[in-house]
GUKE-973555 format. One record per residue: residue number from 1; x, y, z of N, C-alpha, C in turn. Coordinates in nm, 3 decimals. Example, Ala and Ser with C-alpha at 12.3 -4.5 7.8 and 13.67 -1.06 7.14 Angstrom:
2
- n  n.east  n.north  n.up  ca.east  ca.north  ca.up  c.east  c.north  c.up
- 1  1.319  -0.569  0.780  1.230  -0.450  0.780  1.320  -0.330  0.780
- 2  1.285  -0.225  0.708  1.367  -0.106  0.714  1.290  0.003  0.787
% end
This chain:
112
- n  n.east  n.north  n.up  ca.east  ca.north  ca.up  c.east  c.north  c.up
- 1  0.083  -0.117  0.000  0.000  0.000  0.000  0.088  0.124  0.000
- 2  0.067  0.213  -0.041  0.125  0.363  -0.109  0.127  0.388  0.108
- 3  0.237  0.434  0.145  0.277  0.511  0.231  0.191  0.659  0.229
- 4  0.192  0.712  0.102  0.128  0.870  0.157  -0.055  0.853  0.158
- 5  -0.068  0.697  0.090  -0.235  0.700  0.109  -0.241  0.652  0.271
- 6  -0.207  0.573  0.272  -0.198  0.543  0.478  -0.205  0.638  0.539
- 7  -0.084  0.727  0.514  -0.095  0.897  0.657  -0.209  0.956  0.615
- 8  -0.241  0.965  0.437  -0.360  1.028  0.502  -0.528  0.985  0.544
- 9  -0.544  0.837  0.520  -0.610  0.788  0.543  -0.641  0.787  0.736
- 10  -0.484  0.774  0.772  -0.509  0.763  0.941  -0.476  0.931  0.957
- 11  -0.498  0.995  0.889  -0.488  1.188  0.922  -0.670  1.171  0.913
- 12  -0.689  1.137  0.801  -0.882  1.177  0.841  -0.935  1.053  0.909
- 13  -0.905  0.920  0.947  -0.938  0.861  1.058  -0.919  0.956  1.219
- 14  -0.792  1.008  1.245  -0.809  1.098  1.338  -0.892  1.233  1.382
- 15  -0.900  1.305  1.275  -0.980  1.385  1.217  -1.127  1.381  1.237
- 16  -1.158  1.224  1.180  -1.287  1.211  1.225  -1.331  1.169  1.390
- 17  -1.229  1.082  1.461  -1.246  1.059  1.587  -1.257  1.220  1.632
- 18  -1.200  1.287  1.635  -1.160  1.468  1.704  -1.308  1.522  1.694
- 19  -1.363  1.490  1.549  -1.518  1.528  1.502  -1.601  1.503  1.590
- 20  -1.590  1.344  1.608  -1.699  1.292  1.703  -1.654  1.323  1.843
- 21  -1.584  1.342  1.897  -1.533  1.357  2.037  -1.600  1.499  2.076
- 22  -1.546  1.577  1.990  -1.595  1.729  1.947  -1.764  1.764  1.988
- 23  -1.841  1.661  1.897  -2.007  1.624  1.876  -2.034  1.597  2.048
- 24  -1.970  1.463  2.078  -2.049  1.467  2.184  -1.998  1.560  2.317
- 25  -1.891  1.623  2.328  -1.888  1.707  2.454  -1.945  1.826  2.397
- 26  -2.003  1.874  2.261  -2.078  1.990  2.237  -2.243  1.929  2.336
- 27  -2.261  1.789  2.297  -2.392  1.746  2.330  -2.412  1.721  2.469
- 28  -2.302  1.685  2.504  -2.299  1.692  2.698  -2.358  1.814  2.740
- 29  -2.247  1.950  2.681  -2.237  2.039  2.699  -2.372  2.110  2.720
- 30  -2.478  2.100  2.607  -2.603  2.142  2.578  -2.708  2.034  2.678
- 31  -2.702  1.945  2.656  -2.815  1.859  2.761  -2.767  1.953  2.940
- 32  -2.676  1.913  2.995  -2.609  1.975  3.146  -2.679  2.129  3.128
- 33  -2.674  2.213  3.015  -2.690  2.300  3.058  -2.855  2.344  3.055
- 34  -2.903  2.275  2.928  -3.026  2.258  2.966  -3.092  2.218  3.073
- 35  -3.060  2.079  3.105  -3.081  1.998  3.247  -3.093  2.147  3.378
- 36  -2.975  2.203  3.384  -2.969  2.232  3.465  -3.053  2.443  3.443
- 37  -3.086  2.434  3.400  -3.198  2.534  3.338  -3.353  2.494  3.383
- 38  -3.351  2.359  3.335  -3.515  2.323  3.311  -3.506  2.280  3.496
- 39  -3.408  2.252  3.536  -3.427  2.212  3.675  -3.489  2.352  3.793
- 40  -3.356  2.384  3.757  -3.377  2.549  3.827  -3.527  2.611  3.824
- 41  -3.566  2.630  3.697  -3.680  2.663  3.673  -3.784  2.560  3.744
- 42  -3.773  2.424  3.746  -3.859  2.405  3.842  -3.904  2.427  3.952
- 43  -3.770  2.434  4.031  -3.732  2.491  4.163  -3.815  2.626  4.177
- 44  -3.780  2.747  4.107  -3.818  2.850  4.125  -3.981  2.819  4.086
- 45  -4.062  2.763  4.001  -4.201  2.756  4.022  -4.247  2.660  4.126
- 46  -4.208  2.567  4.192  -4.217  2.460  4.291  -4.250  2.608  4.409
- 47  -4.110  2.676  4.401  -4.120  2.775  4.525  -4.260  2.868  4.527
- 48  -4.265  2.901  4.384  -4.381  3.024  4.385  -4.464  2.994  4.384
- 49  -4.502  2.809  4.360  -4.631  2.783  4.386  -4.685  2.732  4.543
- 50  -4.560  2.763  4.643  -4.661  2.744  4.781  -4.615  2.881  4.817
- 51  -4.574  2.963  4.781  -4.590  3.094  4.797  -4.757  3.180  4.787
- 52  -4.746  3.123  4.651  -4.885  3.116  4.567  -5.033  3.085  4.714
- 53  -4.979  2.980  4.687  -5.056  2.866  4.793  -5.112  2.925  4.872
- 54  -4.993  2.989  5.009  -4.992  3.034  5.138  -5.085  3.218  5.097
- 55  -5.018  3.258  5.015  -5.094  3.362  4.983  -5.233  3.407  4.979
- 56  -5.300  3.263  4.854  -5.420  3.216  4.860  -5.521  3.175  4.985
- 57  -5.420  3.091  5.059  -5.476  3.062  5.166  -5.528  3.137  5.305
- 58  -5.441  3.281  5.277  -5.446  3.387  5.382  -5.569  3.451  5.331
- 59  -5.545  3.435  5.208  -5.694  3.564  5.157  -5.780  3.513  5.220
- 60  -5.800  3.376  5.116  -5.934  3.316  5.186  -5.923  3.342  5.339
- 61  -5.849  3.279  5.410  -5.920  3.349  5.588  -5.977  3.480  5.579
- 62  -5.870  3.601  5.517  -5.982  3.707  5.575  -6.062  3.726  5.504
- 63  -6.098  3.735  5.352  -6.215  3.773  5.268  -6.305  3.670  5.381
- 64  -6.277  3.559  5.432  -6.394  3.493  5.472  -6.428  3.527  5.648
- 65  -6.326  3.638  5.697  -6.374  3.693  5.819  -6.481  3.813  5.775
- 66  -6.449  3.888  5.643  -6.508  4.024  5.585  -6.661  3.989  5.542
- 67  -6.645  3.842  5.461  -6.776  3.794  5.433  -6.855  3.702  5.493
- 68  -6.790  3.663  5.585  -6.876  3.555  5.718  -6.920  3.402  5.628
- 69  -6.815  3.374  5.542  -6.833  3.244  5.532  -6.727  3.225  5.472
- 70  -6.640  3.148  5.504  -6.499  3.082  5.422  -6.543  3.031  5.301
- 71  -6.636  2.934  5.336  -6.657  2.867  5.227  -6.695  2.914  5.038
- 72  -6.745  3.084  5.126  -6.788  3.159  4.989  -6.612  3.223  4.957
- 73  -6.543  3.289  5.044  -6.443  3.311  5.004  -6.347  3.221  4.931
- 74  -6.326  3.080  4.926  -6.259  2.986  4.903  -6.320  2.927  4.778
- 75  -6.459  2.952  4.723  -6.537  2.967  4.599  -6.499  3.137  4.505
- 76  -6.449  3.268  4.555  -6.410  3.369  4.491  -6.255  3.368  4.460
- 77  -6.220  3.310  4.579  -6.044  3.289  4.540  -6.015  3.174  4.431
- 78  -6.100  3.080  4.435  -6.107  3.012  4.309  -6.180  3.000  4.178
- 79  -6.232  3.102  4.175  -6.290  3.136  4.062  -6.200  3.255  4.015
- 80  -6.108  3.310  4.104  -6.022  3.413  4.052  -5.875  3.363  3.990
- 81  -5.832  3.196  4.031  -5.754  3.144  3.961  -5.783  3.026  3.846
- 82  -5.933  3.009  3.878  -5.985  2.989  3.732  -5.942  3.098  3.591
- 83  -6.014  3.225  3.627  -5.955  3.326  3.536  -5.824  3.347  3.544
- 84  -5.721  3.342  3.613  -5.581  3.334  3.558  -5.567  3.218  3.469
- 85  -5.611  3.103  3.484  -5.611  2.971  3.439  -5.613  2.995  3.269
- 86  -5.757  3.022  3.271  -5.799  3.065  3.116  -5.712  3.139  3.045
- 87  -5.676  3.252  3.097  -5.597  3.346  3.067  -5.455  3.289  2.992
- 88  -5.356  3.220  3.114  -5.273  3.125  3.068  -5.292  3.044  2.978
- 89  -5.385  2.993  2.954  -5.385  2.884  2.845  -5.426  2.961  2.692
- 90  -5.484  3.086  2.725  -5.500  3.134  2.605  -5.397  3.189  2.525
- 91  -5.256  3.229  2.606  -5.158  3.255  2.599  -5.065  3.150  2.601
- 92  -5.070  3.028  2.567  -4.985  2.932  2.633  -4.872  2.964  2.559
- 93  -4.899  2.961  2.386  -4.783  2.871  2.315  -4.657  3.018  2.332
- 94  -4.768  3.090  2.328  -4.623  3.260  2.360  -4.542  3.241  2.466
- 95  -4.622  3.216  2.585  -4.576  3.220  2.694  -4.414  3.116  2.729
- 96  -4.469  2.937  2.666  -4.431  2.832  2.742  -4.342  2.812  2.552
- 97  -4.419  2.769  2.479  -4.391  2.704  2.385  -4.241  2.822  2.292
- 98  -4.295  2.911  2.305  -4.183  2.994  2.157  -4.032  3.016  2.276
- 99  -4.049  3.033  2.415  -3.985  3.053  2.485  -3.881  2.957  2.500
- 100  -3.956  2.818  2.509  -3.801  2.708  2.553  -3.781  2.671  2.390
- 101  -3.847  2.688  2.262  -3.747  2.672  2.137  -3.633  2.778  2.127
- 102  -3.674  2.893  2.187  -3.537  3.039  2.173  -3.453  2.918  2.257
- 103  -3.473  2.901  2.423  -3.393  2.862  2.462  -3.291  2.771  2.456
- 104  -3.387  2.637  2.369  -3.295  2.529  2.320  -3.217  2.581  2.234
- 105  -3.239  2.655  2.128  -3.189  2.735  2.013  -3.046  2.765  2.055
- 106  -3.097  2.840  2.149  -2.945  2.958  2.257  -2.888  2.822  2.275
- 107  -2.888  2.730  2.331  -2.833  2.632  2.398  -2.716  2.538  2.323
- 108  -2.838  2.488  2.253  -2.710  2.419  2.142  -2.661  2.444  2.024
- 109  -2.681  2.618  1.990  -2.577  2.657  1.891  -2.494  2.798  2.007
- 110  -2.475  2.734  2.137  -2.391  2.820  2.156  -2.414  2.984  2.183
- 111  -2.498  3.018  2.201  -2.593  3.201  2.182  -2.592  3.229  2.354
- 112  -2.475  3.266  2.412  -2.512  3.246  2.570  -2.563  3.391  2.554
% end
C-alpha cells in the first residue's frame, strides 16, 4: 500500500475521531446546561407555587372573616384562579412554547 495514502487515510481517521469527540462534549455540553436550566426553573415555580398557595390561603381566611363564610371566600379565590387559568392557556404557546425553542436554540448553537 502507497505510504502517503496510509498517513492520510489515518490523518482523516483521526480527524474524524476529534469530530466525534468534538459532537459529543458539544452534546454533553447542551443537555447539562439545559438539564440544569429546566431544573432550576422548576425549583423556582415549585417555590412560587406554595408561595402562591400560602398567599391564597391567607386571603381566603380574611375575605372569609369580611364575608362571614370561608366557604364563599374559598369559591371567589377560586374562581379568581380559574380566570388566571384561562388566561394562561389562552396565551400558552407565547408564553411556554416559543420561549423554551429560543432557549434550546441559545443552547445548542452556543448564543449564551
Amino acid at each position: 500500500m502507497n505510504p502517503q495514502k496510509s498517513a492520510i487515510e489515518s490523518e482523516v481517521r483521526e480527524y474524524m475521531d476529534l469530530r466525534l469527540d468534538d459532537l459529543k462534549l458539544k452534546a454533553v455540553d447542551g443537555l447539562s446546561v439545559g438539564v440544569s436550566r429546566v431544573l432550576s426553573l422548576m425549583l423556582v415555580l415549585m417555590l412560587g407555587a406554595i408561595v402562591l398557595a400560602s398567599f391564597a390561603f391567607g386571603t381566603v381566611l380574611l375575605l372569609g372573616d369580611l364575608i362571614g363564610s370561608w366557604a364563599a371566600a374559598a369559591f371567589i379565590i377560586g374562581g379568581f384562579f380559574l380566570i388566571v387559568l384561562v388566561l394562561v392557556l389562552l396565551v400558552w404557546k407565547k408564553l411556554f412554547v416559543d420561549i423554551f425553542v429560543k432557549l434550546f436554540i441559545d443552547i445548542f448553537y452556543d448564543k449564551e
